[in-house]
C-alpha positions in Angstrom: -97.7 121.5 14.0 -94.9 122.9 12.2 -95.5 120.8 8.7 -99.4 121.8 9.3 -98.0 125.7 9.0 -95.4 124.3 6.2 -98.2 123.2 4.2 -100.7 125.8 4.5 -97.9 127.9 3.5 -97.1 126.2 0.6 -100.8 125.1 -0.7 -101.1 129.5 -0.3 -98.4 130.1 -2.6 -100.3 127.7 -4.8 -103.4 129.7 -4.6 -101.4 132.5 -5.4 -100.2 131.3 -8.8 -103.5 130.2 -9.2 -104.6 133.8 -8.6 -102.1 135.0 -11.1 -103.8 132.8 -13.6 -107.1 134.1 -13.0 -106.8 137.6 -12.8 -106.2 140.3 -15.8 -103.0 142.4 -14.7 -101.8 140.1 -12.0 -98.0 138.8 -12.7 -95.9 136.7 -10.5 -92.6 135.7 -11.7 -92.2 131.7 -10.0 -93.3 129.5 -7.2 -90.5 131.0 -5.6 -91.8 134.6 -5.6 -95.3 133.2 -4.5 -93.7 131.4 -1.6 -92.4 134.8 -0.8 -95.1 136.3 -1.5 -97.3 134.4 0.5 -94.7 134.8 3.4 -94.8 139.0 3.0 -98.7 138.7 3.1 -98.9 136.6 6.4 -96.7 139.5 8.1 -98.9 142.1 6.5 -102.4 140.8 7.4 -100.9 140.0 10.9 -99.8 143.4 12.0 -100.9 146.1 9.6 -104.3 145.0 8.7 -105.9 144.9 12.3 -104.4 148.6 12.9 -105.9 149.6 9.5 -109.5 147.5 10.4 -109.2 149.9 13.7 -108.3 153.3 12.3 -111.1 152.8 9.4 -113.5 151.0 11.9 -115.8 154.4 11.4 -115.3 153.9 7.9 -115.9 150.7 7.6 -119.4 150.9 9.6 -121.0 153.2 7.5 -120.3 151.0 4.5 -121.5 148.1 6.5 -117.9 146.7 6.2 -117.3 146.9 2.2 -114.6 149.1 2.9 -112.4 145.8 4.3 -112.8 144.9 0.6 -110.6 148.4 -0.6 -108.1 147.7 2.9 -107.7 144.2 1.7 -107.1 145.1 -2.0 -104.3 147.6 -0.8 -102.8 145.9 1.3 -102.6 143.0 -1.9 -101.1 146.0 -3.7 -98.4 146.5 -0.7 -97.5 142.9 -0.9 -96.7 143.1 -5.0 -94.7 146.7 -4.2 -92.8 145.2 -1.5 -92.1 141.9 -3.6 -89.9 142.1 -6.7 -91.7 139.7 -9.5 -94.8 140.2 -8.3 -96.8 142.9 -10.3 -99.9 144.5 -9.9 -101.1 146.5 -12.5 -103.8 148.3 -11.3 -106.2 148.8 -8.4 -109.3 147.0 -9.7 -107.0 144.2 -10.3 -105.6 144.2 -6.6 -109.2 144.2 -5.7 -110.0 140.6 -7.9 -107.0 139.5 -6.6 -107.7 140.0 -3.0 -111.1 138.5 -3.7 -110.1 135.3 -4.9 -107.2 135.3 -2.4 -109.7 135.4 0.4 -112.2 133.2 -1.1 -109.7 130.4 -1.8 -107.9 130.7 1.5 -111.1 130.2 3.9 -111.8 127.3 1.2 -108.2 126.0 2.2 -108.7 126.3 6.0 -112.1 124.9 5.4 -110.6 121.8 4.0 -107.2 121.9 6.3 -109.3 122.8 9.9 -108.9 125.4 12.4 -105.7 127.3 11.8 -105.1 128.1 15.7 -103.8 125.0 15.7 -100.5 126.4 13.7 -99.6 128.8 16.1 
């Protein structure tokens, strides 16, 4: 159980330099900052993104949920603030970034199973 978290945490620090590779005005410094990086973002979509889903829910329903795409991209953009070597450089790169971030981590737990089984 524990290696399973280990190595999804890992194989999304990997997605993350991957995401740095692909993206115009994404920079991040090492595989160490990714690992922390990754780290930082669990936390953040863990507690801040469901109160942000719930205060923008009214929000979020008239744009028939496209507004998750601007909460996700900021909250990408508090990750790289709150992470020294991890630069964003502007918002429509947060919002690529977070894109490919989400589209490569539901790939990963595609490929890895049900990630209730980390907890």
């Amino acid at each position: 159980m524990i290696l399973s978290a280990l190595l999804y945490w890992v194989l999304t620090a990997a997605i993350l330099m991957l995401v740095d590779a692909i993206t115009p005005g994404i920079h991040i410094s090492g595989f160490g900052t990714a690992l922390l990086a990754a780290f930082v973002m669990g936390l953040v979509n863990f507690f801040i993104r469901p109160v942000l889903m719930l205060l923008t829910l009214p929000l979020n329903l008239l744009t028939l949920g496209l507004f998750s795409f601007v909460i996700n991209a900021l909250l990408f953009a508090l990750v790289a603030w709150l992470i020294p070597g991890f630069e964003v450089s502007n918002f429509l790169s947060a919002l690529l970034g977070s894109l490919f971030m989400a589209i490569m981590t539901s790939v990963l737990s595609l490929v890895l199973g049900d990630r209730s089984r980390f907890a």
